[in-house]
C-alpha positions as CSV (number, residue, x, y, z in Angstrom):
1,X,-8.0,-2.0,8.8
2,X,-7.5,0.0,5.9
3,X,-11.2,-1.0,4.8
4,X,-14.5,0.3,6.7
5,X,-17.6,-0.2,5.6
6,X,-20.2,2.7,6.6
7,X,-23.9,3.6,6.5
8,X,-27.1,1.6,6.5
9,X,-29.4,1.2,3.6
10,X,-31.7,3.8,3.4
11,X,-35.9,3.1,3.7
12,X,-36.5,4.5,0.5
13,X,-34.0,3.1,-1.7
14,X,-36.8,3.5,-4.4
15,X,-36.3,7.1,-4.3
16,X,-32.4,6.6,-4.4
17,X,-32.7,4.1,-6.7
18,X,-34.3,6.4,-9.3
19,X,-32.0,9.3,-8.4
20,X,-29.7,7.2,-9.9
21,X,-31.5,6.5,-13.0
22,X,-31.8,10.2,-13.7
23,X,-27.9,10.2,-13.5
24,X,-27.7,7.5,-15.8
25,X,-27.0,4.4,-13.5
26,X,-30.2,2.8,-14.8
27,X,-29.2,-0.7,-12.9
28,X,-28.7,-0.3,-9.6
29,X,-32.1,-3.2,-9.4
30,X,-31.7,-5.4,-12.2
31,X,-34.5,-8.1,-12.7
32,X,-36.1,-6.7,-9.3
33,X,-32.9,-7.4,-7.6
34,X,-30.2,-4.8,-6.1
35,X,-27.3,-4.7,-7.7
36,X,-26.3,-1.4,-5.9
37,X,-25.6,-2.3,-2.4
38,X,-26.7,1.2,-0.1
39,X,-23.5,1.7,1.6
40,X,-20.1,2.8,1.0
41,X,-16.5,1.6,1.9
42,X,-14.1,4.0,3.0
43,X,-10.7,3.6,2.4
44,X,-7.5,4.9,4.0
45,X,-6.2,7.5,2.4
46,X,-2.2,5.9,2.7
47,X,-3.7,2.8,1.1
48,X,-5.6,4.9,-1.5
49,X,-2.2,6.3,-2.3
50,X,0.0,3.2,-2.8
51,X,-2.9,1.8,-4.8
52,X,-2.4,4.6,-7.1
53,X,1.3,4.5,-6.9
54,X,1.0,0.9,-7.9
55,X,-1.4,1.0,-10.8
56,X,1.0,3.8,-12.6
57,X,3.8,1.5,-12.0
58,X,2.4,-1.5,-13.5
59,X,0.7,0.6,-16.3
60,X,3.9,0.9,-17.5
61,X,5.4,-2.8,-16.9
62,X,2.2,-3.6,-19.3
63,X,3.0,-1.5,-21.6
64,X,6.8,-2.8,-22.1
65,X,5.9,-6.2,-22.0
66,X,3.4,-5.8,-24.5
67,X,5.7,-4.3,-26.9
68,X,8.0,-6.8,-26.2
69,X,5.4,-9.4,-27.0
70,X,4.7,-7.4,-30.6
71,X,5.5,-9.3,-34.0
72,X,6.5,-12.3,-31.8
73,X,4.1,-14.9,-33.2
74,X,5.3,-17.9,-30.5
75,X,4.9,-15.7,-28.0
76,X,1.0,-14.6,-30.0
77,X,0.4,-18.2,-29.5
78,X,1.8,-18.3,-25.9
79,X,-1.0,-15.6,-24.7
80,X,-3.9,-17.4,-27.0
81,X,-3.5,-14.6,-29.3
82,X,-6.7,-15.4,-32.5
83,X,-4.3,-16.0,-35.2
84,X,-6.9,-14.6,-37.4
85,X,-5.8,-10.6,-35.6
86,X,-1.7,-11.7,-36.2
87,X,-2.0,-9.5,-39.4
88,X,-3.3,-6.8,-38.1
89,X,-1.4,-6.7,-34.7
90,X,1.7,-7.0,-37.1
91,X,0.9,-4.8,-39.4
92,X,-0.8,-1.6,-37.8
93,X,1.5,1.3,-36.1
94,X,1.0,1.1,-32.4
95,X,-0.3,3.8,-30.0
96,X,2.8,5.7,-28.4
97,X,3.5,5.0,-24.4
98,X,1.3,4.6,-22.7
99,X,-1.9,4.3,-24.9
100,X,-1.9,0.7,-26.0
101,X,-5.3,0.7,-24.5
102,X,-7.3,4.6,-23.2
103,X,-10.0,2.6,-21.1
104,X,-8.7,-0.2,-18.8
105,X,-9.4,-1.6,-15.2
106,X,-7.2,-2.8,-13.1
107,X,-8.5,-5.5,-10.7
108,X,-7.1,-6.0,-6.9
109,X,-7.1,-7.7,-3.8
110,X,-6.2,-5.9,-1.0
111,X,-6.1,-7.6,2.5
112,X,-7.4,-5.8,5.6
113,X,-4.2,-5.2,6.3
114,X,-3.6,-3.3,3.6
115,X,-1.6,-5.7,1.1
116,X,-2.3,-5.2,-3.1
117,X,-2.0,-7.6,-5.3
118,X,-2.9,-7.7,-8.6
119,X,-5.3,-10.3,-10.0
120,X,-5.9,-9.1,-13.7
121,X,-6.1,-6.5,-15.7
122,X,-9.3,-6.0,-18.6
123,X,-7.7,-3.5,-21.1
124,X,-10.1,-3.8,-24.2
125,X,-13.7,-3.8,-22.7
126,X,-14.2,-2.8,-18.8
127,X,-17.5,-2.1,-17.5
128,X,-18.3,-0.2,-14.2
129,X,-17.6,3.0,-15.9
130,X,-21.0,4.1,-14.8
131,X,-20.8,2.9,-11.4
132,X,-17.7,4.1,-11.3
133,X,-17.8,7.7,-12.8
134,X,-21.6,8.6,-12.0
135,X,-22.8,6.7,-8.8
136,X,-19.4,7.0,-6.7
137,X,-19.4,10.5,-6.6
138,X,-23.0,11.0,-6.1
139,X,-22.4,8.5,-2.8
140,X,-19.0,9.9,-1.9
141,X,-20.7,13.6,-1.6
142,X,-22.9,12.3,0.5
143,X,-20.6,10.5,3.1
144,X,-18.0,13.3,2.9
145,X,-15.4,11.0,1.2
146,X,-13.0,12.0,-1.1
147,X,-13.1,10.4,-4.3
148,X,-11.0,10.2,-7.6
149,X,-13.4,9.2,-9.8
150,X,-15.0,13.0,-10.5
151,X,-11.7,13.1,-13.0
152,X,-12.5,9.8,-15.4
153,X,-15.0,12.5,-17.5
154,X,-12.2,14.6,-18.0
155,X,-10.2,11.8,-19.2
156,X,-12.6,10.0,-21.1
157,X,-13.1,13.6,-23.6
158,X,-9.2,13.5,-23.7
159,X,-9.1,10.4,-25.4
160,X,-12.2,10.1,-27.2
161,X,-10.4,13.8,-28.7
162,X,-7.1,11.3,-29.9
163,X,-9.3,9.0,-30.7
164,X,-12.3,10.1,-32.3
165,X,-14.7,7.8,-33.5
166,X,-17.3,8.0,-35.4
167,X,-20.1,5.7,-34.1
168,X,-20.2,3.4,-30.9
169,X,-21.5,-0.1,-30.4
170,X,-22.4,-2.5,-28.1
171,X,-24.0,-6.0,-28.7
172,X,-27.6,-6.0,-27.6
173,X,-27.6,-2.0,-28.0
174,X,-31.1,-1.1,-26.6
175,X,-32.0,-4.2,-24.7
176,X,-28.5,-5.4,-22.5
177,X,-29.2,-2.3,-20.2
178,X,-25.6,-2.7,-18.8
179,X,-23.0,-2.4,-22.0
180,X,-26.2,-0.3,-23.6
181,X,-25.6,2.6,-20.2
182,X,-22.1,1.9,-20.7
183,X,-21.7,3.6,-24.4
184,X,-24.1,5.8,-23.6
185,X,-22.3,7.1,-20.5
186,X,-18.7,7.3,-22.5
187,X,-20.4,9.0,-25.4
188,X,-21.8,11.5,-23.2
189,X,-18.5,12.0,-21.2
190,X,-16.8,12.6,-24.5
191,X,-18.9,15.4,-25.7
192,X,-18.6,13.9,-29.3
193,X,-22.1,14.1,-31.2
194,X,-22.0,9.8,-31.7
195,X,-24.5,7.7,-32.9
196,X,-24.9,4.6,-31.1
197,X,-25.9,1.0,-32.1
198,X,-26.1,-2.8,-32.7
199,X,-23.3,-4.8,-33.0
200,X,-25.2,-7.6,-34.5
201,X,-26.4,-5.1,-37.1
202,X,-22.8,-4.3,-38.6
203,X,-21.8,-6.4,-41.6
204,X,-18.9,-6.6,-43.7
205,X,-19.2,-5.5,-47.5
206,X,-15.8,-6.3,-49.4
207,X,-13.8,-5.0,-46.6
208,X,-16.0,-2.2,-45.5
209,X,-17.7,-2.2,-42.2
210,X,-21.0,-1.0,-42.6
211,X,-24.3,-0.2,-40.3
212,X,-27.9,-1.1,-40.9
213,X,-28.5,1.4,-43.3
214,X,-25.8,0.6,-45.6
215,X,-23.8,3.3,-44.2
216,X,-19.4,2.7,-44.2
217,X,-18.1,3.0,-41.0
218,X,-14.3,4.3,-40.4
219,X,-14.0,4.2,-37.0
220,X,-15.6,2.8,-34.4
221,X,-15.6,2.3,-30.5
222,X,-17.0,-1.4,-29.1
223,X,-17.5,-2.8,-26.6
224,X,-17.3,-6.0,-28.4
225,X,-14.0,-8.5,-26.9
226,X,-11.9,-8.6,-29.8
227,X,-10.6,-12.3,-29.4
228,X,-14.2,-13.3,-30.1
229,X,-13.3,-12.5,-33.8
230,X,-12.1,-16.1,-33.8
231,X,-15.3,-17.4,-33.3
232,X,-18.2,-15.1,-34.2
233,X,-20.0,-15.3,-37.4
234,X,-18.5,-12.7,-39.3
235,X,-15.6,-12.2,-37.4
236,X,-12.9,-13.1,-40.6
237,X,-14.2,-10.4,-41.6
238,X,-13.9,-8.1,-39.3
239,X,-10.7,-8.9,-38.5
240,X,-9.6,-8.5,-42.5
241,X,-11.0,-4.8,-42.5
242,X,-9.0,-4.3,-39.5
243,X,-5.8,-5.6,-41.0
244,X,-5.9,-3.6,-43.8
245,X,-7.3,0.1,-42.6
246,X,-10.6,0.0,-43.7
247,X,-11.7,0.6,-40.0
248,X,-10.3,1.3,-37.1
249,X,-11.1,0.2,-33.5
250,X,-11.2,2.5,-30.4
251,X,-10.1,0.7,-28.0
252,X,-7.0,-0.3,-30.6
253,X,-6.7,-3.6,-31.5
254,X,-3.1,-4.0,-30.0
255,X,-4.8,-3.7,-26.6
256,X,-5.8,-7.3,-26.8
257,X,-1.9,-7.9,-26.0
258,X,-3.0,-6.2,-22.6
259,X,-6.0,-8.2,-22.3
260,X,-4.8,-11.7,-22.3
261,X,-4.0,-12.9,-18.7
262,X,-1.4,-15.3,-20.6
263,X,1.3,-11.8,-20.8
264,X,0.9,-11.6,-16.3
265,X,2.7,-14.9,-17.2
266,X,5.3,-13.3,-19.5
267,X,6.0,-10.2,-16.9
268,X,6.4,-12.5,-14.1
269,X,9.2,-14.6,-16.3
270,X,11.3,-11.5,-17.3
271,X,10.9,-10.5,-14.2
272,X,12.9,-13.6,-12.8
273,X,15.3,-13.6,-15.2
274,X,16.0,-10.2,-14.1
275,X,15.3,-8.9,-17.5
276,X,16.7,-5.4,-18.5
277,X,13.5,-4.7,-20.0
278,X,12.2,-3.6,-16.7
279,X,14.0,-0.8,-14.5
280,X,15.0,-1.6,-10.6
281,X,11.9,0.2,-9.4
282,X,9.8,-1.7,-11.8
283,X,11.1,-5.0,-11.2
284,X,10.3,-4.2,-7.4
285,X,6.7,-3.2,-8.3
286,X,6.2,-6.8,-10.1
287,X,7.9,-8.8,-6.8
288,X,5.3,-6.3,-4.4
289,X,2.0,-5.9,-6.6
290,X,2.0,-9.1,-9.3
291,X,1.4,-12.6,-8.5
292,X,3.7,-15.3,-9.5
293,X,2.2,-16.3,-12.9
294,X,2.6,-19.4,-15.0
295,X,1.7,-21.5,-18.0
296,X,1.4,-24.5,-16.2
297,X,0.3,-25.6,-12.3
298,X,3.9,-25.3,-11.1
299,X,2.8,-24.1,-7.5
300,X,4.2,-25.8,-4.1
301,X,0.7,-24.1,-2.6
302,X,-2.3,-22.6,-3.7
303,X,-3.1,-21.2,-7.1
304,X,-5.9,-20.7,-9.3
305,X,-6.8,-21.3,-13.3
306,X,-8.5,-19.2,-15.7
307,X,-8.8,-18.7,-19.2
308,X,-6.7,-16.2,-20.7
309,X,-9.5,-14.5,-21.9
310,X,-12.1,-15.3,-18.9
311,X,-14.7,-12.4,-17.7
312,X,-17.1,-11.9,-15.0
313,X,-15.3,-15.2,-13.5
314,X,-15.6,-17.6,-16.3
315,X,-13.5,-20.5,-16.2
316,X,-11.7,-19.6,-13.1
317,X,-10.7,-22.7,-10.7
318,X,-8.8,-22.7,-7.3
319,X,-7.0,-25.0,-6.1
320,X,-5.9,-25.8,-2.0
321,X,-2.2,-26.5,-0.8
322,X,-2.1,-29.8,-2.0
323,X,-3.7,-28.5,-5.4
324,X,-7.0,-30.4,-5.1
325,X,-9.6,-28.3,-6.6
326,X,-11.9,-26.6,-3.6
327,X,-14.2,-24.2,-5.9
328,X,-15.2,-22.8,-9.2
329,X,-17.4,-20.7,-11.2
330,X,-20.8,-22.3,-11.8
331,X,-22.4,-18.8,-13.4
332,X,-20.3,-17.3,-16.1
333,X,-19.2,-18.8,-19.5
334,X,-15.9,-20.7,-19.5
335,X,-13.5,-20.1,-22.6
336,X,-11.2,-22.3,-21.1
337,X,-12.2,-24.9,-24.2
338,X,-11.3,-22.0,-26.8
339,X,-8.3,-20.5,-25.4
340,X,-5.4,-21.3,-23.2
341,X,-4.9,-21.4,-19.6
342,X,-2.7,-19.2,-17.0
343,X,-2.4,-20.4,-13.7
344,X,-1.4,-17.6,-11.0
345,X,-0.4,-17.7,-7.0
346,X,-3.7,-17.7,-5.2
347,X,-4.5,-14.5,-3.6
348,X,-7.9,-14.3,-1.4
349,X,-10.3,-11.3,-1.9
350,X,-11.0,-9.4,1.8
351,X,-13.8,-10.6,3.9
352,X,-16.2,-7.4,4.9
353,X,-19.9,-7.7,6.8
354,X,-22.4,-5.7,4.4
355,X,-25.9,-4.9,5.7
356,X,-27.0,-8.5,3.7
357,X,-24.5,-10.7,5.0
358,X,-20.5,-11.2,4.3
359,X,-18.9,-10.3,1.1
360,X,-15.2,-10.2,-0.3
361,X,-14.2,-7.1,-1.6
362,X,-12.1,-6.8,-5.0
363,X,-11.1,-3.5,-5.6
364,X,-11.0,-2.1,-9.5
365,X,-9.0,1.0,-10.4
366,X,-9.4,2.8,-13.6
367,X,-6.8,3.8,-16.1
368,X,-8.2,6.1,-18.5
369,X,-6.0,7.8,-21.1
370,X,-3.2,6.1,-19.5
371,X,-3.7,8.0,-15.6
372,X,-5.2,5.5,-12.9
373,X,-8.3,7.9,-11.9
374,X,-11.7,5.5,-10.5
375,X,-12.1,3.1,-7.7
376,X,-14.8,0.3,-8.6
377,X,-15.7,-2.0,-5.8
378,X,-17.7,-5.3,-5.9
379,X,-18.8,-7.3,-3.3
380,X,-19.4,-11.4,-3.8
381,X,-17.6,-14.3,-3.4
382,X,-14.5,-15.7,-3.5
383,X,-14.7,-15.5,-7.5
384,X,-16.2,-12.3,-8.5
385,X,-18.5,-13.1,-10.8
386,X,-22.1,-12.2,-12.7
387,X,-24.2,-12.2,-8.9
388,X,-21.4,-9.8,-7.4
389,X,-22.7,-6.6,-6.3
390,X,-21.7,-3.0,-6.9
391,X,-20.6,-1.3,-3.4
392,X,-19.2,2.4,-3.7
393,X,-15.2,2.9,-2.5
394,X,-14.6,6.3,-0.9
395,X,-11.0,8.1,0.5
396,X,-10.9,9.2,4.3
397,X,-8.3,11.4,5.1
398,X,-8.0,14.0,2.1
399,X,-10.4,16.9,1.3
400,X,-12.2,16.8,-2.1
């Protein structure tokens, strides 16, 4: 097995539990419940190296298919694309290869066994960079695993250099202890002296994007999902001072393009027609790593459905070999009724026996500033959603 789970909870996970509040991790309990499960999963190192192999291979299949997608407005409308962005997607210059997006997460099933696939890919507003970057390493030290995820810092100051902006935001800043750590973390990582704050307290004044205090705002990093500009009070606006320079957004609002789960659908039909687009070794990468992807149920077997612009397991559906639906996600919201629907070979997340009971594993793998550097694991259910849990992955096999 290329997966092996190791350690027992310690007795005093209150002690460990603020350890990791000192780091920053300030949610490992969250409403009196743990979120941080008090183990570690140890992963082979060959797997751990394919995994990586794999992510900068697809990196870069994103990356061409998304400029392939650019200016295309059937295929805008094909990945659910806001019309109300088309302007600006159009009409801004695009980052250079491969910084459509500086801070993405890949997310993966891989079998026991050893086999990847890849189930999606959240290029505009990942969390688990705290888990990921802080908590990992502190675990990993203490199990003698190697990890990657000691470089995402690094990378995080590298393109918050490019990138520079001037505040940061989050919605709920203060209160949503996650996305609130989250900014925090990044803006602490990037050495940059950066005010944090409110979403809900920007406003647009004839074009400019201001804060509370009245204050203009030329660039800004959010953790705000950028296809919400479609329906969010406000949003028009936004999107207008987008569109015409008055602001820009860090991550860049081309990496929506990324985001939509509708463009898994686009790769996976260039890559059957062979397209040119793709080299030989990429093409390979799609068949190995990427699951057959559609715009409609077209499967002979099992498949699931989810919203092009789904999170934490919203709107996702799957459906048994005779395509009768056998679960779905009761917890998080489901944009299904406000954007389109992929539909994607069904791929099932590893079983693994935790210290509270059996948990599939999906695997998470970090590209920051366009270099796959941090392994996120969660443990939960068949659909990973808002009750999952955070589980530390580790390497076996290489020195740190």
């Amino acid at each position: 097995m290329v997966f092996q789970v190791r350690g027992q909870p310690h007795l005093d996970r209150a002690v460990r539990v603020k350890a990791l509040n000192d780091l920053g991790f300030t949610w490992a309990d969250l409403d009196d419940e743990p979120y941080w499960l008090d183990q570690i999963i140890s992963m082979e190192s060959a797997a751990y190296k394919e995994l990586i192999a794999a992510s900068e291979k697809l990196w870069l299949v994103f990356d061409i298919a998304a400029r392939f997608v650019m200016g295309k407005h059937d295929l805008y409308e094909e990945l659910s694309i806001p019309e109300v962005l088309w302007e600006a997607l159009d009409q801004l210059e695009v980052n250079s290869s491969p910084y459509i997006s500086r801070y993405a997460r890949f997310d993966f099933s891989i079998s026991l066994e050893g086999q990847i696939k890849l189930l999606e890919l959240n290029a505009d507003t990942p969390t688990g960079y705290v888990e990921a970057s802080v908590a990992t390493p502190w675990l990993c030290e203490q199990y003698g695993l190697f990890t990657p995820n000691t470089e995402m810092a690094s990378l995080v100051k590298a393109a918050w250099t490019v990138e520079r902006p001037a505040y940061a935001a989050c919605v709920a800043y203060g209160s949503h202890i996650e996305d609130t750590g989250t900014i925090d973390m990044l803006v602490r990582h990037s050495e940059l002296a950066i005010p944090c704050m409110d979403c809900l307290e920007l406003w647009v004044d004839d074009g400019i994007l201001k804060n509370g205090q009245d204050q203009p705002i030329s660039s800004l990093f959010a953790l705000y999902p950028k296809e919400w500009m479609s329906v969010d009070e406000g949003g028009e606006a936004l999107a207008y001072s987008i569109e015409n320079g008055y602001v820009e957004l860090f991550n860049p609002i081309h990496a929506i393009l990324l985001q939509s789960k509708g463009l898994q659908s686009i790769i996976w039909g260039l890559h059957e027609l062979e397209s040119e687009l793709f080299t030989a070794e990429q093409h390979a990468a799609i068949d190995k790593y990427m699951l057959p992807t559609y715009n409609s149920p077209v499967f002979d077997g099992s498949y699931i459905s989810k919203s092009m612009f789904g999170r934490e397991g919203g709107s996702v559906r799957m459906y048994d070999d005779h395509g009768v639906l056998d679960l779905e996600d009761q917890d998080g919201y489901d944009t299904s009724e406000l954007f389109g629907i992929v539909y994607q070979a069904r791929a099932e997340l590893p079983l693994m026996s935790f210290h509270n009971g059996d948990n599939h594993l999906l695997t998470g793998v970090f590209v920051i500033n366009g270099v796959p550097c941090g392994l996120l694991g969660r443990a939960g259910g068949l659909i990973t959603g808002n009750s999952s849990q955070f589980i530390a992955i580790g390497v076996s096999g290489i020195e740190n």
